[in-house]
N, C-alpha and C positions, 0 to 999 in steps of 0.2 A: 304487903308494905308495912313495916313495924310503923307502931303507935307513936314514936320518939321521933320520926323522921318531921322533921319542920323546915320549913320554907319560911324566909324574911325577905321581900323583896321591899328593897329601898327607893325611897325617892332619889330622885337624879338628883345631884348638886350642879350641875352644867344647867345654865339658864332656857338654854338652845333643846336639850333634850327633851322631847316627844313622846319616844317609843318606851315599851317596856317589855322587860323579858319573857313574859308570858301575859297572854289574854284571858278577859275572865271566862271566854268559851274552855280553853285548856286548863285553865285555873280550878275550874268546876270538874274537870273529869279527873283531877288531880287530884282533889277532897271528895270525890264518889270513892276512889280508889285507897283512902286513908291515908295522905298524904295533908298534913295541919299547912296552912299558909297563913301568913300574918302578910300583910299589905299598907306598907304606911302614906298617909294620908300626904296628896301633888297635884298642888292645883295646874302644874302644867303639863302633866300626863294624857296623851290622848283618852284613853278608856276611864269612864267616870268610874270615883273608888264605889259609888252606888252597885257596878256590877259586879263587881270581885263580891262586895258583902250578900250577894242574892246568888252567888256562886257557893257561897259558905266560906268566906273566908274571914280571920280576923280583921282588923285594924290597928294602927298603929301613929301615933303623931311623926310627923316630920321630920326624918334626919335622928329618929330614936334607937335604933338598931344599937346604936356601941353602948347606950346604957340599957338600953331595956330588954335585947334580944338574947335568948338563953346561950348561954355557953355550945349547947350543942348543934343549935341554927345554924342550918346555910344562910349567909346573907346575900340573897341574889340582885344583882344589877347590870349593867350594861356600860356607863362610861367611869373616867375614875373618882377616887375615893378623894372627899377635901383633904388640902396637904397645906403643908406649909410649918413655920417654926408652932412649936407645941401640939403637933396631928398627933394624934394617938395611937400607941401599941393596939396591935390589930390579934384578937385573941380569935375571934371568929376564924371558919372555912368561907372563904368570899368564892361567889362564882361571878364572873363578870371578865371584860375587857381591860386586863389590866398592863398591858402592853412594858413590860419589866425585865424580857429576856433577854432581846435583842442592842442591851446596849444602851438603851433610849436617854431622853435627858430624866430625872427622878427614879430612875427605875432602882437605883441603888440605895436610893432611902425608901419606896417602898417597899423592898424586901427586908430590910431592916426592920422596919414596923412590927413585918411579918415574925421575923423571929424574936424579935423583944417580947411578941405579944404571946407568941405558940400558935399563931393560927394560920392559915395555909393560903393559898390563891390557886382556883382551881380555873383556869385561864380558859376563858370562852374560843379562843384561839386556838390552843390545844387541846381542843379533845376532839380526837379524832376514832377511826375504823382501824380497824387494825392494818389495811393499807395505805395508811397516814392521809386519810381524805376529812376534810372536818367534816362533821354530822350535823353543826348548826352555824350557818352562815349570812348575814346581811348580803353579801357581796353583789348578788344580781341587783339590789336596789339603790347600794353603792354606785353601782358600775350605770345604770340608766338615768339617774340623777345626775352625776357625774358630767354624761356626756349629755345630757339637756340641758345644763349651764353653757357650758359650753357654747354650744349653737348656740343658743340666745344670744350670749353675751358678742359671740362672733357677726350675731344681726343685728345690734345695737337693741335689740329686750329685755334685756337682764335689767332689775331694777331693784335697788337696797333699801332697804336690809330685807335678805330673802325673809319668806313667812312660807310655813308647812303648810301644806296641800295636797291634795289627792290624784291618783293619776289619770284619771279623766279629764280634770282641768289642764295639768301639764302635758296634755297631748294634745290637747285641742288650742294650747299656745303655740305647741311647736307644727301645730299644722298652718294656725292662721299665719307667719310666719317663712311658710317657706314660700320658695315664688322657683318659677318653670327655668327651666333651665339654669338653676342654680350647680357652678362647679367648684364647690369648694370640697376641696379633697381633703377626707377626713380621715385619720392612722387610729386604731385599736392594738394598743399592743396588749396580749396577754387572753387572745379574743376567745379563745376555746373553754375558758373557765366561767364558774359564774359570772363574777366581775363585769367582764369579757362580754359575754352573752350579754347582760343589761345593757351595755354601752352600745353593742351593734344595734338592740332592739331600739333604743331611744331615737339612733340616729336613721336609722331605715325609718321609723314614724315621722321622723323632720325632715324624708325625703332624700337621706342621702344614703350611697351606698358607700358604706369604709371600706379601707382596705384593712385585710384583717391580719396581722401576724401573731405567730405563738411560740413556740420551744423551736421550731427549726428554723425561722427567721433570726430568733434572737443571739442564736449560737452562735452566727457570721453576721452580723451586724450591718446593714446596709445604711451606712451613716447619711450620705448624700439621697437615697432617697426618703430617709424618715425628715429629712428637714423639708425633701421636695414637698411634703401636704402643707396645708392651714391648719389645721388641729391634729392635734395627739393627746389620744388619751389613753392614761398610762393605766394598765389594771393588774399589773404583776406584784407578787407579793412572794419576796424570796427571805429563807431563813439564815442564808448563805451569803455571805458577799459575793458579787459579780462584777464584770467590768459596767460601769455604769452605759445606760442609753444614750443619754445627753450629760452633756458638760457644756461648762462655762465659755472655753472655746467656740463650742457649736454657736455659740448666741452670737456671736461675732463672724460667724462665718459667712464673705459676699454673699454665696448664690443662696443664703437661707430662704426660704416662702412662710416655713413655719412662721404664725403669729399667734398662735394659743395654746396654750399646754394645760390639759385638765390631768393633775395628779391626784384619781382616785387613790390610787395604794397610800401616801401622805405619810410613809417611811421616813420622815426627816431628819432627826436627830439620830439614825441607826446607820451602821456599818453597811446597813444590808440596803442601804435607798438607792435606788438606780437612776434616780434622778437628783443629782448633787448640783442645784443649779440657784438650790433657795435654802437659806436656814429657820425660815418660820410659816405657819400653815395660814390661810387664808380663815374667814371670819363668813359670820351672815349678814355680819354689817356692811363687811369692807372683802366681798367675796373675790372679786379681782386686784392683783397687783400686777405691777409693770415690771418686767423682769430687762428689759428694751425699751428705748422710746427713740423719738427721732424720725426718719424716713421709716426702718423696719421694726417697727412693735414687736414687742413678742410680751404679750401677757401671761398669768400664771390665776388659775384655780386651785385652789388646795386645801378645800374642807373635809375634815375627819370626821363629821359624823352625818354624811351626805342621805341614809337612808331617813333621818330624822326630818325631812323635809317630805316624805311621804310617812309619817308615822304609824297609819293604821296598815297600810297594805305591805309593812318593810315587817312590823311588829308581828303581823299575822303569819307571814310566811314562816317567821326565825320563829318563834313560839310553836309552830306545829313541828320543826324539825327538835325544837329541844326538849318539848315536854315528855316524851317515851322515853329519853335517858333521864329525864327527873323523876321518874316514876321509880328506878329500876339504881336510883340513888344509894340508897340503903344496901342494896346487893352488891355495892363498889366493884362495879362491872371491869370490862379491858378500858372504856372509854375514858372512869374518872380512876383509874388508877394509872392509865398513863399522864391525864394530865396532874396527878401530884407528882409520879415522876418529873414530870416537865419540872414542876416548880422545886423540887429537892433541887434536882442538876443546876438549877440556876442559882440558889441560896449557896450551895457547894460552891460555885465556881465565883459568889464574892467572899468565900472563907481565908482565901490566900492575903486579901487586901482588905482586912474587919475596917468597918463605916458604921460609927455612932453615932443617933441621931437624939 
């Protein structure tokens, strides 16, 4: 690993965020391996910045990266970058969730940034295997968070403003919780992926058994029976437009039973949300909205950054799957040189319509 390769992992500017993109256990075999880290200083980061610096890594104050971080730093993080009138030209290589491809709302001013500044966005999102499979993913902590909201809030336990915790305590709610002969019939859509997989596990622990669908239910769409359950929770994640699951229709539909829809994916402002029934995402404040009221409720979950609610155990897992492509950074492998691929193609295709910010 060259001497030059450096790591800047930033504090979260999102209040809500937890996690961080590598831990000081991987942190430390990153700087055994002569990879420099610098680590700026978050008081609300799970892991104390005490054990990065006994890891060997630098320090850094707060939110310092755009002035103090070298030209050649990655600056690694996980949700987005503050924005707003006078955000700054982004000269850095940013690794992080920067959610800009697909359309989104901002995504046009932050690529903008990107090229005012010369710096790149190496999208945690894309980078994948050369079978387009991602190599570091939240998703399974996503997806069991996700549908443990859910149940709660479907038992009347859900109680705001959510606060992060471990998964021994959110299992031992969702057990106190459930009661015998409980039949609420619960839909996993998207159930064979990670996502997927968390959501099943959450709800087989609250004692229920989902029904599970994936690519071959979705193809033929069984409308009447996804509204026949009580919950659905959606874990698909397309890059493609699709006919959507639910629509606005469905909510109005007599023989609906649906009353709660837990939108892990939280695709909202994209082309690509298969769930086009809300235009803004739910909070840890204000975690539930009413999408329905009246005789047939139908409420909506829809927080984006749901692994942040189990920080240590979501952060643990996503940092052992990324740290071996941080390592092998420097070698600009198939994995990050598809994802600057990614982000060229997307810079390209706002060249047709230039956006000054």
């Amino acid at each position: 690993m060259p001497d030059s390769t450096h790591l800047w992992m930033r504090h979260e500017a999102r209040p809500t965020e937890r996690r961080a993109p590598l831990t000081p256990q991987d942190a430390a075999r990153l700087v055994e391996a002569g990879v420099r880290i610098t680590v700026e200083e978050s008081a609300q980061r799970a892991f104390p910045l005490a054990d990065y610096t006994a890891a060997g890594c630098a320090t850094a104050p707060t939110g310092s990266w755009h002035e103090q971080a070298p030209d050649e730093a990655y600056v690694l993080g996980l949700k987005e970058l503050p924005a707003g009138p006078g955000a700054p030209a982004l000269r850095h290589r940013h690794i992080y969730f920067g959610h800009a491809y697909k359309g989104q709302a901002g995504a046009r001013e932050l690529l903008a940034r990107f090229t005012a500044g010369g710096g790149a966005l190496l999208d945690m999102e894309y980078l994948t295997d050369e079978a387009g499979r991602r190599v570091a993913a939240f998703g399974y902590w996503a997806g069991y968070v996700g549908a443990a909201l859910a149940v709660l809030h479907h038992r009347g336990a859900l109680t705001a403003p959510l606060v992060p915790t471990d998964r021994p305590a959110l299992d031992a709610l969702l057990a106190s919780t459930a009661a015998d002969g409980d039949t609420t019939a619960a839909l996993v859509i998207g159930a064979l992926g990670r996502c997927g997989r968390g959501a099943c596990d959450a709800l087989v622990q609250a004692g229920l058994e989902p029904t599970r669908w994936d690519l071959p239910e979705t193809r033929a769409l069984d409308r009447p029976a996804l509204l026949a359950h009580d919950l659905l929770v959606n874990t698909v994640l397309t890059t493609t437009p699709v006919p959507p699951f639910l629509t606005k229709a469905d909510l109005d539909e007599p023989a609906r039973r649906l009353s709660l829809v837990s939108d892990v994916t939280c695709d909202v402002t994209s082309d690509c949300n298969v769930l086009p029934v809300y235009d803004e995402t739910t909070t840890w404040d204000a975690p539930v909205r009413t999408l329905r009221d009246g005789d047939r409720p139908l409420d909506l979950i829809a927080i984006d950054n749901l692994p942040s609610l189990l920080p240590v155990e979501a952060a643990t897992a996503f940092s052992a799957e990324l740290a071996p492509h941080l390592l092998r950074l420097a070698e600009w492998d198939g994995v990050w040189a598809r994802a600057l691929h990614s982000f060229r193609t997307a810079v390209e295709s706002q060249e047709a319509a230039p956006f000054s910010i």
